[in-house]
ZANU-168970 format. One record per residue (C-alpha): z negated, y, x negated; residue number from 1; residue in one letter. Coordinates in nm, 3 decimals. Layout:
BEGIN
(marvo (Z, Y, X), NUM, 'A')
...
// end
This chain:
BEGIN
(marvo (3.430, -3.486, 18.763), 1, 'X')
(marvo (3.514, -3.111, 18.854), 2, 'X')
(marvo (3.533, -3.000, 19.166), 3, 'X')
(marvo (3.870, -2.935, 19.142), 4, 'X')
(marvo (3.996, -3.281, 19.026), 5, 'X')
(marvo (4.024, -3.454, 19.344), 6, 'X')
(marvo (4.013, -3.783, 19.352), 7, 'X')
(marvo (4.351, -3.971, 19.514), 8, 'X')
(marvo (4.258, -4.305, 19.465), 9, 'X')
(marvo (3.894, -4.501, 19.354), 10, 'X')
(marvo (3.824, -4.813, 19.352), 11, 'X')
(marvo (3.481, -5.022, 19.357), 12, 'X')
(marvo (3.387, -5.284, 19.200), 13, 'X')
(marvo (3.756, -5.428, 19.299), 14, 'X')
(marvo (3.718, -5.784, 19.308), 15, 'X')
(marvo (4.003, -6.075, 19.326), 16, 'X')
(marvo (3.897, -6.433, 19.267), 17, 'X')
(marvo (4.175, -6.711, 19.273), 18, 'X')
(marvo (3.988, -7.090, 19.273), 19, 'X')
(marvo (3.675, -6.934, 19.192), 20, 'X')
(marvo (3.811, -6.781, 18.891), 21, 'X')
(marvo (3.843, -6.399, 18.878), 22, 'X')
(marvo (4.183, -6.242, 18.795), 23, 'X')
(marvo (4.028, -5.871, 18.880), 24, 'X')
(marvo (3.637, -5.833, 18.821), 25, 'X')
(marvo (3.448, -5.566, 18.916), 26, 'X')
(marvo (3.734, -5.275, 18.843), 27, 'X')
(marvo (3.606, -4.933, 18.893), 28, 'X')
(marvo (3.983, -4.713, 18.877), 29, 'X')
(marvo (3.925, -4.320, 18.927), 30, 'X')
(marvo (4.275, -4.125, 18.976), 31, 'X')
(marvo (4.311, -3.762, 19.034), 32, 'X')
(marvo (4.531, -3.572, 19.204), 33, 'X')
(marvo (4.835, -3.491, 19.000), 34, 'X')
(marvo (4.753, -3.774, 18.705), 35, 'X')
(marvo (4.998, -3.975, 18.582), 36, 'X')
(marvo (4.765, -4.255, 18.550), 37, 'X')
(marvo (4.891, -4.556, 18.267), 38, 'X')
(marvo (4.754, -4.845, 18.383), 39, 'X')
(marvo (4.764, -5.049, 18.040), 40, 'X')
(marvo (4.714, -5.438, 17.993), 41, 'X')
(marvo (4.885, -5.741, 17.826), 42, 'X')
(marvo (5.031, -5.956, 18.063), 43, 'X')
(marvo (4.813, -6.133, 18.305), 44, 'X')
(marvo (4.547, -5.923, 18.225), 45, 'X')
(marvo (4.552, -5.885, 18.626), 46, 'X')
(marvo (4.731, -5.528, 18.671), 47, 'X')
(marvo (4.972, -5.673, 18.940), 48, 'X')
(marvo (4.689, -5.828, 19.111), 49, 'X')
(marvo (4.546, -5.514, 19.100), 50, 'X')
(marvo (4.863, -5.333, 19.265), 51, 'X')
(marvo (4.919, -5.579, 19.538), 52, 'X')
(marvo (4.543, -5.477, 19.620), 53, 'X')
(marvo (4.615, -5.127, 19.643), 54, 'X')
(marvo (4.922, -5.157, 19.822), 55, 'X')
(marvo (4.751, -5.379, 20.046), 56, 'X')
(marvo (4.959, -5.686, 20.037), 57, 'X')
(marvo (4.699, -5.891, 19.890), 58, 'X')
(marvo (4.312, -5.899, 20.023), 59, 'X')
(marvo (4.005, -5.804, 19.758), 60, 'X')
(marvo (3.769, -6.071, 19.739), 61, 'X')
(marvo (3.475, -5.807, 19.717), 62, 'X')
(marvo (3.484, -5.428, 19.640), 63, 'X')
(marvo (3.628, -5.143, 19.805), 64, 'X')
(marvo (3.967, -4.932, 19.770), 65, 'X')
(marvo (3.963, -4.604, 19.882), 66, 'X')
(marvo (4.292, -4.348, 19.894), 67, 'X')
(marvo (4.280, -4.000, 19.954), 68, 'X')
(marvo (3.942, -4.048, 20.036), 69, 'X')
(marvo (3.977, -4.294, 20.346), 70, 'X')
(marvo (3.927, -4.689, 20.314), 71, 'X')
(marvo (4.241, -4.910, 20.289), 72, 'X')
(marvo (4.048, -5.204, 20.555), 73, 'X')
(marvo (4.035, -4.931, 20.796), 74, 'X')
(marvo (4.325, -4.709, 20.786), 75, 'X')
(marvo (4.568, -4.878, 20.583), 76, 'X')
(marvo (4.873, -4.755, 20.755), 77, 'X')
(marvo (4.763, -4.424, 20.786), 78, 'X')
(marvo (4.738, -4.477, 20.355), 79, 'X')
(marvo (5.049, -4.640, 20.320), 80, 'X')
(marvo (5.224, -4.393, 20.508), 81, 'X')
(marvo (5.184, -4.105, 20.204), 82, 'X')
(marvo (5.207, -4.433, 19.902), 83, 'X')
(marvo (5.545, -4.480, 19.764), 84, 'X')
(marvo (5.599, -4.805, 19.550), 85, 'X')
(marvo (5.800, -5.038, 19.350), 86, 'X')
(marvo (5.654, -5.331, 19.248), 87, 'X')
(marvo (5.877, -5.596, 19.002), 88, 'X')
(marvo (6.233, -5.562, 19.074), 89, 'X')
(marvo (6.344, -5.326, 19.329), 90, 'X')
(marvo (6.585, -5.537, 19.640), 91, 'X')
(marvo (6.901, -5.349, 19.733), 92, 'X')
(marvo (7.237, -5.460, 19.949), 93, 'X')
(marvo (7.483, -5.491, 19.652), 94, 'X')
(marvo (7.804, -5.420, 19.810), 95, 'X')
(marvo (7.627, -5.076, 19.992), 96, 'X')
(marvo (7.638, -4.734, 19.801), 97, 'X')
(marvo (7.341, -4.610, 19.691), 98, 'X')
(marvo (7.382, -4.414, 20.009), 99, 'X')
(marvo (7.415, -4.637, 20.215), 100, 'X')
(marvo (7.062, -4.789, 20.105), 101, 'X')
(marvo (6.869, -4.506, 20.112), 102, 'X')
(marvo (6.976, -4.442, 20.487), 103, 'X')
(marvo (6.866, -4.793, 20.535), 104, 'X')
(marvo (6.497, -4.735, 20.435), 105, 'X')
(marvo (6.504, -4.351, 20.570), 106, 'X')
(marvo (6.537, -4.496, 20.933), 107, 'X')
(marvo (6.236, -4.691, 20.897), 108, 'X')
(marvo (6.011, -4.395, 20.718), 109, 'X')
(marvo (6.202, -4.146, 20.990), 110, 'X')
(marvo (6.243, -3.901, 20.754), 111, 'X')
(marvo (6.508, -3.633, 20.794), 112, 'X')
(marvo (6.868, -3.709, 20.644), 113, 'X')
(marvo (6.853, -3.425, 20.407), 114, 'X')
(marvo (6.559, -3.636, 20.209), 115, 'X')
(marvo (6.878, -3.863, 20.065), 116, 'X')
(marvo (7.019, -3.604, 19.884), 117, 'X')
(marvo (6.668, -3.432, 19.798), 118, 'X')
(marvo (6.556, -3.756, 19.598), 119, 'X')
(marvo (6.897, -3.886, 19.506), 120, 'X')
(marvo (6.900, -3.498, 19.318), 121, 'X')
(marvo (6.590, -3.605, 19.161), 122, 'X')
(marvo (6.643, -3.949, 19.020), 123, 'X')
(marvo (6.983, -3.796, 18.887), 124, 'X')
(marvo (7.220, -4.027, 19.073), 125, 'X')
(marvo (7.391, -3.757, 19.302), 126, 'X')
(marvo (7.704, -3.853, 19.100), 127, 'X')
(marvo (7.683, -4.168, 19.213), 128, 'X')
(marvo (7.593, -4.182, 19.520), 129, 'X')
(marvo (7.898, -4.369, 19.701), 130, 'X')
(marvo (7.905, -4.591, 19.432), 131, 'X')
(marvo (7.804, -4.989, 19.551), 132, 'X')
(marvo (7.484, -5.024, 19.360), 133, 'X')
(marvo (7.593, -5.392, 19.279), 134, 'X')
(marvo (7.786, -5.193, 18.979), 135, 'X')
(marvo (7.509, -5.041, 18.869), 136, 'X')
(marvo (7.310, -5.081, 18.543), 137, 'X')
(marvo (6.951, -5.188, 18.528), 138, 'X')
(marvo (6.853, -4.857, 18.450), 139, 'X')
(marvo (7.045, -4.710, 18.757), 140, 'X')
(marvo (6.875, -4.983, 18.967), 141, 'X')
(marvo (6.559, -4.875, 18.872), 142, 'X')
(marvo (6.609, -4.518, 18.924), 143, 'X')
(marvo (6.767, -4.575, 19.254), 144, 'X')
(marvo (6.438, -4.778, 19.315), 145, 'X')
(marvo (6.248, -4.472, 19.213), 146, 'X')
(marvo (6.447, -4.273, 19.501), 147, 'X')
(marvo (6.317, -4.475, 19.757), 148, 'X')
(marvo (5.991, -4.472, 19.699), 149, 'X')
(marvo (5.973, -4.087, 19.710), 150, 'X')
(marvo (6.199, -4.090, 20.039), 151, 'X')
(marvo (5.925, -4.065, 20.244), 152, 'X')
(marvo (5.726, -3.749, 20.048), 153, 'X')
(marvo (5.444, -3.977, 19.891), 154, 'X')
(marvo (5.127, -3.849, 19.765), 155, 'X')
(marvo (5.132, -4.119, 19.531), 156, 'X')
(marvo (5.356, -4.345, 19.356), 157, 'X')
(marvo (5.265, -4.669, 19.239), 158, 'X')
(marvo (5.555, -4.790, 18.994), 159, 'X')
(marvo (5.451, -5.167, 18.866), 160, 'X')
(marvo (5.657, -5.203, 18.462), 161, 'X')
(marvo (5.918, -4.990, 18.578), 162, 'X')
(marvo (6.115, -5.025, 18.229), 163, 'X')
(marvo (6.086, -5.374, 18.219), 164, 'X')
(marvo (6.418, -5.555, 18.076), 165, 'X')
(marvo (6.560, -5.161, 18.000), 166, 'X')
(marvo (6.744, -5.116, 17.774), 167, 'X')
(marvo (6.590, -4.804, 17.456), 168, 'X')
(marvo (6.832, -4.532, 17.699), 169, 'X')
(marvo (6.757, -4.650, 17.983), 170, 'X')
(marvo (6.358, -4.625, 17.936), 171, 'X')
(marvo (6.350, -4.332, 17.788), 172, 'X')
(marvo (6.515, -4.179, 18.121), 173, 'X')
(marvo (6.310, -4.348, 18.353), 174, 'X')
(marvo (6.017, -4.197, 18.093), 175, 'X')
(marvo (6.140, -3.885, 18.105), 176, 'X')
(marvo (6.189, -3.887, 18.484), 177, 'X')
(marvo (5.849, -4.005, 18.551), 178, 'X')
(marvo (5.706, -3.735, 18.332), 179, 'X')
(marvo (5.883, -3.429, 18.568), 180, 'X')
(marvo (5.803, -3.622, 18.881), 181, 'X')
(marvo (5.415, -3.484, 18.904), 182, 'X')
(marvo (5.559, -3.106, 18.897), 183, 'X')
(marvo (5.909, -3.172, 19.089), 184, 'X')
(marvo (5.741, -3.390, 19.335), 185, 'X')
(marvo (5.392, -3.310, 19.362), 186, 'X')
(marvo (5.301, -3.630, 19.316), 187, 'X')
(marvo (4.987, -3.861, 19.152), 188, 'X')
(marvo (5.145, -4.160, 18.956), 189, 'X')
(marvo (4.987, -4.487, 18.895), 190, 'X')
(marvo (5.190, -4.630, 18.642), 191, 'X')
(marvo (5.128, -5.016, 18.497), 192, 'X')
(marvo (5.275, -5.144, 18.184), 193, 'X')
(marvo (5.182, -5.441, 17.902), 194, 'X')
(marvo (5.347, -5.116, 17.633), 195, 'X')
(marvo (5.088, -4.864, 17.492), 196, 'X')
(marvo (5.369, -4.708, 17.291), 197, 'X')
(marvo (5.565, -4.648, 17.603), 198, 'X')
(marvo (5.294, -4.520, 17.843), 199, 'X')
(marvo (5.123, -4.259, 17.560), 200, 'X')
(marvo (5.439, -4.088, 17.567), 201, 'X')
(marvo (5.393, -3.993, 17.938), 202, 'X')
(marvo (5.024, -4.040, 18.076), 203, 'X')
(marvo (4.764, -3.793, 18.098), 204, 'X')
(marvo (4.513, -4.080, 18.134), 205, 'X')
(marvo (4.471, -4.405, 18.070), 206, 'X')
(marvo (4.289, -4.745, 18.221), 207, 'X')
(marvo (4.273, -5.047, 17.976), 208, 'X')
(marvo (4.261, -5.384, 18.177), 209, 'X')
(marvo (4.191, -5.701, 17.986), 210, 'X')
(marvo (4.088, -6.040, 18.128), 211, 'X')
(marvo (4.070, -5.891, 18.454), 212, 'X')
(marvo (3.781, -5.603, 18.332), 213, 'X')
(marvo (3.856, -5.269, 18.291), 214, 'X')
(marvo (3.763, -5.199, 17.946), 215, 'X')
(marvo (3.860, -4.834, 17.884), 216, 'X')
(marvo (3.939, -4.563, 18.129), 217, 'X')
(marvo (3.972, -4.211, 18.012), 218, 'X')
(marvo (4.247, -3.916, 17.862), 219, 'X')
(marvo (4.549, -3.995, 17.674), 220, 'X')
(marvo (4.348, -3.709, 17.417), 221, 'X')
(marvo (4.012, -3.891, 17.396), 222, 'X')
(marvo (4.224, -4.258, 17.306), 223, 'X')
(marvo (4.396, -4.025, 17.018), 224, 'X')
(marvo (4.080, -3.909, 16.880), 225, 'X')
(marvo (3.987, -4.309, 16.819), 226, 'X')
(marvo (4.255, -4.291, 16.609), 227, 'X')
(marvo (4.190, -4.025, 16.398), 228, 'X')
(marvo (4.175, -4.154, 16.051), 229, 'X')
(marvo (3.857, -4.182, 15.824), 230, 'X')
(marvo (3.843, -4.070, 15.457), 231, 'X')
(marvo (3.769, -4.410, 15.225), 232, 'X')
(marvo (3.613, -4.340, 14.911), 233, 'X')
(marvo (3.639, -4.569, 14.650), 234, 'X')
(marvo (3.322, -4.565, 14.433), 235, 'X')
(marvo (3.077, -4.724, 14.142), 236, 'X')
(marvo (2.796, -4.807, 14.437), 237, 'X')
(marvo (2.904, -4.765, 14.786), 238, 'X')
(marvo (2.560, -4.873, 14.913), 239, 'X')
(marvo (2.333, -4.626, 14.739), 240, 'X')
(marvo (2.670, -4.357, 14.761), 241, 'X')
(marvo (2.636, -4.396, 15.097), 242, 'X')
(marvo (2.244, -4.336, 15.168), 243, 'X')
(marvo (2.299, -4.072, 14.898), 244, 'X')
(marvo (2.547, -3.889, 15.134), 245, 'X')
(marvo (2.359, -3.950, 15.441), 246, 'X')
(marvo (2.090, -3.767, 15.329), 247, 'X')
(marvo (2.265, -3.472, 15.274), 248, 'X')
(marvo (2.353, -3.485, 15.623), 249, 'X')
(marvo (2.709, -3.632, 15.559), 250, 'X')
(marvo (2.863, -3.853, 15.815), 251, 'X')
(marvo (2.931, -4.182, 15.606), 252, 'X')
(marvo (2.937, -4.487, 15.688), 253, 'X')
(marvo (2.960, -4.809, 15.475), 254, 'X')
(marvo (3.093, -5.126, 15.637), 255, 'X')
(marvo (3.155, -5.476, 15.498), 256, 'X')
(marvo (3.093, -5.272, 15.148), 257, 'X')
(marvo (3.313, -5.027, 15.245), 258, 'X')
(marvo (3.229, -4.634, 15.207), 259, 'X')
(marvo (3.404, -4.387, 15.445), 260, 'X')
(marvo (3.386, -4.041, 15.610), 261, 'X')
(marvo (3.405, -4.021, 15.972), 262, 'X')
(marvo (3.481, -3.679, 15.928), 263, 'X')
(marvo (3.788, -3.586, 15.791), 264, 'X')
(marvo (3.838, -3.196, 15.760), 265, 'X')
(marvo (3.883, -3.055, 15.391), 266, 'X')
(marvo (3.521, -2.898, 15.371), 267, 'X')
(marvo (3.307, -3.242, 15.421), 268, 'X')
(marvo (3.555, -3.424, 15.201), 269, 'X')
(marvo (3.502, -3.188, 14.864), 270, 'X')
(marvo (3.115, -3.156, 15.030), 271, 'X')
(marvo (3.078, -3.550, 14.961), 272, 'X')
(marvo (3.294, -3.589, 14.617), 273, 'X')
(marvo (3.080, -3.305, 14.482), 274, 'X')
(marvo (2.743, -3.470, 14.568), 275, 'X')
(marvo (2.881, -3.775, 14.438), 276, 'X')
(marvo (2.962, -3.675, 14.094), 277, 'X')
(marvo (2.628, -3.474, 14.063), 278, 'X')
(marvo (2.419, -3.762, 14.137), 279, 'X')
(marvo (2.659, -3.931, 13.851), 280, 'X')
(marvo (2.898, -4.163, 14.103), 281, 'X')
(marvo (3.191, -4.258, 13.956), 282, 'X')
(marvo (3.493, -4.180, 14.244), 283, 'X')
(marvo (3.751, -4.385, 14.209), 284, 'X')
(marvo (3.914, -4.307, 14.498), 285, 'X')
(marvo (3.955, -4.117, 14.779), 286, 'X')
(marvo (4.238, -4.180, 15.062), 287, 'X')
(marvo (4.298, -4.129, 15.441), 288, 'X')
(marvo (4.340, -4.406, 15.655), 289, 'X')
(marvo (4.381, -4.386, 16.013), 290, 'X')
(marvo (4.445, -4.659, 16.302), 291, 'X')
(marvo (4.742, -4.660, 16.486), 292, 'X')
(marvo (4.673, -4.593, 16.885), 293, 'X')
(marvo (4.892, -4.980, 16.905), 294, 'X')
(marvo (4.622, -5.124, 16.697), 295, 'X')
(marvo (4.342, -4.946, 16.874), 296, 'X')
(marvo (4.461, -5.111, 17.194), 297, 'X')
(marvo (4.537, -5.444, 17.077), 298, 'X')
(marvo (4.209, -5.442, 16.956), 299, 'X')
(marvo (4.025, -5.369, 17.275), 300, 'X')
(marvo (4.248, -5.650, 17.448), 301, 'X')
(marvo (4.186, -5.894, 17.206), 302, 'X')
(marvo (4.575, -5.988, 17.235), 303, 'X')
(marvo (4.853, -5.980, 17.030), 304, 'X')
(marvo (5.055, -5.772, 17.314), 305, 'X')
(marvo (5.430, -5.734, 17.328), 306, 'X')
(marvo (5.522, -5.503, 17.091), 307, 'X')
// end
């Protein structure tokens, strides 16, 4: 990792057994400053589990947790002080305004007044902002949770399915929000969610959790390029087509009597048909197929997911 790509949060070998059985096993989670950090899993897959450990409400088994640099056993205050969360549903006084709540919370963090209208401003709810929240929507509510986790200027935010139960408006606001809050806010965002369709849109990298094991952890990018399609030729003898094409140095590959083209510019395509015909192939066929990033994932979890 470059110099410059701090690391906010790590985590090793993050351990949670319940009855002997492990929800979280051995999760290694690297985040650097300024990510927005999609924390991807079907549910149960043991990404809440995972949260309550970093937030410290519930104690690792075995591993460590370390955030901006300094261990959460040790100085876990001192952490929490610079984390803003909100985990499930966020809990507000219905018949307050919006307000009203925030000052409630801002006495506790001891943060100046002014930081109401600061993150009110940026959670776009300064219009309603004497309204009692008990007449607001979901996606209000969740935005309004939003607000107070950045009252107290966190380093990082920690937002557990923050779109859950939204509405197609309402997420794509709270998506859209999240995705300005890294250059608004100057924040690092952990963000969990069972929805690979919903977190690609936003995330700059991604950790796959299944069965409590982290199973992928890099870039949005790099996840795209496993779904770059492969060319599928359709021929008289895929097997000796294939060696045939491997040695002219063509990236083939034949599966399950399959023939295909891991690479898919213009140039190796015509390379391949042309070798094929001279050594008297018959091509049938020849058609791009690619995987869908939602099938990708689904196969990595093994699960159907919740699409």
């Amino acid at each position: 990792m470059s110099a410059n790509q701090e690391l906010i949060l790590e985590t090793n070998g993050l351990t949670k057994r319940l009855g002997g059985k492990p929800v979280v096993n051995a999760v290694n989670l690297k985040i650097s400053r300024g990510d927005i950090y999609g924390f991807l899993g079907p549910n149960g897959a043991g990404k809440t589990t995972t949260i309550r450990m970093l937030l410290g409400l519930a104690k690792p088994t075995s591993g460590t947790i370390r955030v901006f640099g300094k261990d959460i056993r040790k100085e876990r205050l001192a952490i929490l002080r610079k984390v803003g969360s909100l985990v499930e549903y966020p809990s507000y006084y219905g018949h307050l305004t919006a307000t009203e709540n925030l000052e409630a919370v801002r006495r506790l963090l001891g943060v100046p007044r002014s930081r109401i209208d600061e993150v009110l401003s940026i959670v776009r709810l300064t219009k309603e902002a004497k309204r009692p929240v008990k007449g607001f929507s979901l996606g209000m509510k969740q935005r309004l949770g939003i607000a107070t986790a950045l009252l107290g200027n966190p380093e990082l935010l920690i937002l557990d399915e923050p779109t859950n139960g939204l509405d197609p408006a309402g997420i794509q606001e709270i998506r859209e929000l999240i995705k300005s809050l890294p250059q608004s806010s100057g924040v690092t965002i952990l963000i969990s969610s069972h929805l690979l369709s919903e977190v690609e849109q936003m995330a700059t990298q991604v950790g796959i959790i299944s069965k409590g094991s982290l199973i992928y952890q890099d870039g949005i990018q790099q996840l795209r390029e496993q779904a770059k399609g492969r060319i599928r030729l359709g021929v008289s003898d895929p097997e000796s087509a294939w060696k045939l094409l491997l040695s002219c140095g063509l990236p083939a590959d034949w599966d399950h009597g399959k023939l295909s083209l891991t690479r898919t510019d213009n140039r190796t395509v015509a390379e391949a048909v042309a070798r094929l015909v001279e050594h008297s192939h018959l091509v049938y066929r020849v058609e791009e197929e690619t995987a869908s990033l939602e099938s990708i994932f689904l196969e990595m979890t093994g699960s159907e997911g919740s699409l």
